[in-house]
C-alpha positions as CSV (number, residue, x, y, z in Angstrom):
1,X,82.8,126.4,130.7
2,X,79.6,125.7,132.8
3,X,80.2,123.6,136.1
4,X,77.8,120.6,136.5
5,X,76.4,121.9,139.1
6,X,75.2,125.1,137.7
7,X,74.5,123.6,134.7
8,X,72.1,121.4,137.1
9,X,71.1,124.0,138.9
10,X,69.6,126.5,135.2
11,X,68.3,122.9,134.0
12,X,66.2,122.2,137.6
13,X,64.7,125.6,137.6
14,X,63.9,125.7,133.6
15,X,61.8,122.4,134.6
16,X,60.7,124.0,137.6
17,X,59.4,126.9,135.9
18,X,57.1,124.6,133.4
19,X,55.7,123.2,136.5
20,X,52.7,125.6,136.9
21,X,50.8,123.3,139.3
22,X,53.7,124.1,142.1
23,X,53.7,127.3,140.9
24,X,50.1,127.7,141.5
25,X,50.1,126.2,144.8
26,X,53.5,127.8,146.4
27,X,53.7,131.2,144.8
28,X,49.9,132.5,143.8
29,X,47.6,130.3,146.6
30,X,48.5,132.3,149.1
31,X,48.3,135.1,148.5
32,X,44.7,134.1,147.0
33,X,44.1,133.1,150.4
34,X,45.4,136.0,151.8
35,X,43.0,138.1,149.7
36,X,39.9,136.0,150.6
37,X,40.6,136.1,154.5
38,X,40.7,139.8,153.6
39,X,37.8,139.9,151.8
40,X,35.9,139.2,155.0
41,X,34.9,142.1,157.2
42,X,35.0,140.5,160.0
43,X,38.7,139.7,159.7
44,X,39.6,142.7,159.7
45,X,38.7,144.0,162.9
46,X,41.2,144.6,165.6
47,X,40.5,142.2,168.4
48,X,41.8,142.5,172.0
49,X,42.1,138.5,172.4
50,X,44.7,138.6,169.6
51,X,46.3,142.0,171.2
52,X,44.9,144.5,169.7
53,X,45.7,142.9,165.8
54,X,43.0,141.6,163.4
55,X,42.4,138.1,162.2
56,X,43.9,138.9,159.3
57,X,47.3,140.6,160.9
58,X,47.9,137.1,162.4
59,X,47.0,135.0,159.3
60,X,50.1,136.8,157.6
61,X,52.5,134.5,159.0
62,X,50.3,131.7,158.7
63,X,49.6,132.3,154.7
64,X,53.7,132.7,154.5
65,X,54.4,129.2,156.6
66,X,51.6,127.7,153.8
67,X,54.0,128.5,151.1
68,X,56.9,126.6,153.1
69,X,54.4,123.9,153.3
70,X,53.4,123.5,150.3
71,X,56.8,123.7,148.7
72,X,58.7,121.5,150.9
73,X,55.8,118.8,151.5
74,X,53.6,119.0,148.1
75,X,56.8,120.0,145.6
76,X,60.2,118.6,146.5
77,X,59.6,115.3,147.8
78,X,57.3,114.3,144.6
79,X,60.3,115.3,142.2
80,X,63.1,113.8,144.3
81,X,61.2,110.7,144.2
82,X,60.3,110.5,140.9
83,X,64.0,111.1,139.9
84,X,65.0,108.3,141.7
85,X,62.2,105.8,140.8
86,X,62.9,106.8,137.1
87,X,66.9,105.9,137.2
88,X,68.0,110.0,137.0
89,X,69.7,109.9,140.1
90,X,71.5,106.8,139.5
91,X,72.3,107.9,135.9
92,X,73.9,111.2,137.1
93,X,76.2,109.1,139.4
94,X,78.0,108.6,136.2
95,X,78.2,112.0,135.1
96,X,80.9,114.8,136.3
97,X,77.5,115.8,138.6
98,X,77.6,114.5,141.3
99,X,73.4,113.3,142.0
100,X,73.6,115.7,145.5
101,X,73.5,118.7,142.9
102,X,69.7,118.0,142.2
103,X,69.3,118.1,145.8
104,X,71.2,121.2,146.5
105,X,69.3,122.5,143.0
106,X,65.8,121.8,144.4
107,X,66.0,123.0,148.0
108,X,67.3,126.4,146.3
109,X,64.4,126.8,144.1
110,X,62.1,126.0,146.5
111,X,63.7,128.2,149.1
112,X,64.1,130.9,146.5
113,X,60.4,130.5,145.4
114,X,58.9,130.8,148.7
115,X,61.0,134.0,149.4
116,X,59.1,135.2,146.7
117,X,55.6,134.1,147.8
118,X,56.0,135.7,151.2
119,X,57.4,139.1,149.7
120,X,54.5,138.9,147.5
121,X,52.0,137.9,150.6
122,X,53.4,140.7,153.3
123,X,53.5,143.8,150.4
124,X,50.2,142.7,149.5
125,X,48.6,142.5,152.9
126,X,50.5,145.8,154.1
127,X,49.2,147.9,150.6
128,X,46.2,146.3,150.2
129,X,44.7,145.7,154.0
130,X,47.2,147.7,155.6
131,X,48.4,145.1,157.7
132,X,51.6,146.5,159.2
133,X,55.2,145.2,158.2
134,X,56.9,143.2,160.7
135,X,57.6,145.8,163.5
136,X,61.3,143.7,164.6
137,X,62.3,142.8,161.4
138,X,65.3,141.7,162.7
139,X,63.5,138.9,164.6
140,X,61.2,138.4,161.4
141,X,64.3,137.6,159.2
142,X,65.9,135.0,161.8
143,X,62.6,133.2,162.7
144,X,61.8,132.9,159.0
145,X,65.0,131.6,157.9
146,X,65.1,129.0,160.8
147,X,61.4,128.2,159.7
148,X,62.5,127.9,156.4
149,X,65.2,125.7,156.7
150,X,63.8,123.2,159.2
151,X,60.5,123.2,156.6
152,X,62.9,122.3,153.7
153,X,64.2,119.9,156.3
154,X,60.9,117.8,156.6
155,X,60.8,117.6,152.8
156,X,64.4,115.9,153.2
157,X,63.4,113.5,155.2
158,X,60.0,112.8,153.0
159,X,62.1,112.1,150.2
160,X,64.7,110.2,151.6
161,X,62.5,107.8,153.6
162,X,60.8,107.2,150.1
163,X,61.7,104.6,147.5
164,X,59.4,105.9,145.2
165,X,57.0,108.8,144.0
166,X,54.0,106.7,145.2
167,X,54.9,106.1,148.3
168,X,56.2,109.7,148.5
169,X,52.9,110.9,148.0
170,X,51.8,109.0,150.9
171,X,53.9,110.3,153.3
172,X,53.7,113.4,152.5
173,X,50.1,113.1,152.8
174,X,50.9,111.9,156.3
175,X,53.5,115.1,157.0
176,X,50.5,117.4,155.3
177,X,47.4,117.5,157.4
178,X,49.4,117.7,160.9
179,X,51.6,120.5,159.2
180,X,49.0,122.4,158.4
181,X,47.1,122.5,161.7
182,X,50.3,123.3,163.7
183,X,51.1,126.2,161.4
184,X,47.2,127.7,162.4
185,X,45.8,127.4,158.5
186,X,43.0,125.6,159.9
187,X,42.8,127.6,163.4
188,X,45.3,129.9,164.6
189,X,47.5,128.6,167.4
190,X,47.4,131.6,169.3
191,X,43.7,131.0,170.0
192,X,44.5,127.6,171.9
193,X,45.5,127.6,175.4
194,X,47.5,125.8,177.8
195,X,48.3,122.3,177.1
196,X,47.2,122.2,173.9
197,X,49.3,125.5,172.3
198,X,52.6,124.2,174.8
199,X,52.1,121.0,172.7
200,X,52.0,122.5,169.3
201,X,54.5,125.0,169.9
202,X,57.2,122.3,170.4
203,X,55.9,121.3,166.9
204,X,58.4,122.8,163.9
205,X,55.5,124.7,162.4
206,X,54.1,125.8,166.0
207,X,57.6,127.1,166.9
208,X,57.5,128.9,163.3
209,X,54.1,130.2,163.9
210,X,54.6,131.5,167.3
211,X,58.4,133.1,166.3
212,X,56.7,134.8,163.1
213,X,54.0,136.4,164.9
214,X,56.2,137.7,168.2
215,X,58.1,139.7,165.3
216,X,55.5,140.8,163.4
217,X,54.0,142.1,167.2
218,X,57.5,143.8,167.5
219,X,59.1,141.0,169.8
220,X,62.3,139.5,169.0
221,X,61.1,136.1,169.3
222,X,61.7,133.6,172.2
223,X,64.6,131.3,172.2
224,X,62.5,128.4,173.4
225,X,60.7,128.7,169.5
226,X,63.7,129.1,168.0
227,X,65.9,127.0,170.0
228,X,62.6,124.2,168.8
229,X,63.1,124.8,165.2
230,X,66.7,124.9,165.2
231,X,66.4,121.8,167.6
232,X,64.2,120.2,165.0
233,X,66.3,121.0,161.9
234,X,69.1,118.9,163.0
235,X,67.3,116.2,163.6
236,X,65.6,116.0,160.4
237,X,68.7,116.5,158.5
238,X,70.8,113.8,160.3
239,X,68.0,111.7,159.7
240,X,67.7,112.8,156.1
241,X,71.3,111.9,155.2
242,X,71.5,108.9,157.2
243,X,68.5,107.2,155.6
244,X,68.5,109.1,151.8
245,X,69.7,106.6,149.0
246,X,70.3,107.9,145.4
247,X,68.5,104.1,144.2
């Protein structure tokens, strides 16, 4: 006999997988993006500013925090909220599943999704530019599950300060734009300097971005960036369960 919350669980990711939009924009767009960057020759020069990697090299980590982004800012939130506008939440309350399943449901098919959209991203930049794997993989693996975790952790919070899909969409919007300059899709962070990179560093996605590249460099990363994130990830869940209503 199937639990209720497997049976939640295969029922979340069927819909999930008919949801080609999120599909699109966590698993393929980045590495589309990943293939333009590339596509330009001047990216792909090694550069002595950026330690002797390429444009490119240090838009890897960047294109894989994207996919966090997108899933846990542009994906969860709108279905949470919609699920609770729509009654679902309140409806499974009076079922043998409990209505935390969906949550537990959709923050591991978004985690396991964008898993996949990195794989996808650092094989494809390694075969296809030869960007090189992450030199302390070690490092690589702890920064990116701490980034993973406190980005999944900002969609929490999204969806629990949000009594409806409408007004989800709003502050995600407000979570979006900041996100994605922190994480260096608009600029890399490791061409600012001084105040400005101290200030985005303490930042979850600055922390991620700086932790990400350090391994990919061959550096374990520095506690300070992870010691952020992890910093950052309890906050964001405390808040998340303190403020999150199933109606």
């Amino acid at each position: 006999m199937t639990s209720p919350t497997v049976a939640v669980i295969r029922t979340e990711s069927r819909l999930s997988a008919r949801d080609r939009l999120s599909l699109f924009w966590v698993v393929l767009f980045p590495s589309l993006l990943l293939g333009v960057l590339g596509a330009i020759p001047s990216f792909r020069e090694n550069s002595a500013d950026l330690g002797g990697r390429s444009l490119l090299d240090v838009y890897v980590p960047v294109t894989v925090l994207f996919s966090m982004i997108a899933a846990s800012i542009m994906t969860m939130p709108p279905t949470l909220t919609s699920y609770r506008e729509t009654g679902v939440l309140r409806r499974l309350g009076t079922t043998p599943a409990r209505p935390s399943t969906i949550l537990l449901a959709q923050v591991l098919i978004n985690a396991i999704l964008v898993t996949a959209s990195s794989v996808i991203v650092i094989v494809l930049a390694q075969v296809v530019f030869g960007t090189p794997l992450p030199e302390s993989l070690v490092g690589y693996v702890v920064a990116y599950v701490l980034a993973l975790v406190v980005s999944l952790g900002i969609g929490a919070v999204i969806t629990a300060v949000s009594p409806n899909a409408k007004t989800g969409q709003v502050v995600s919007m407000v979570f979006f734009f900041p996100s994605m300059f922190t994480a260096g899709v608009y600029v890399p962070i490791e061409t600012f300097g001084g105040t400005a990179r101290d200030i985005i560093s303490l930042t979850p996605y600055g922390a991620a971005s700086n932790a990400l590249n350090d391994a990919a460099g061959g550096t374990f990363p520095h506690l300070v960036d992870l010691a952020v994130m992890g910093g950052w990830a309890v906050v964001l869940y405390l808040i998340a369960v303190r403020t999150f209503r199933w109606e």
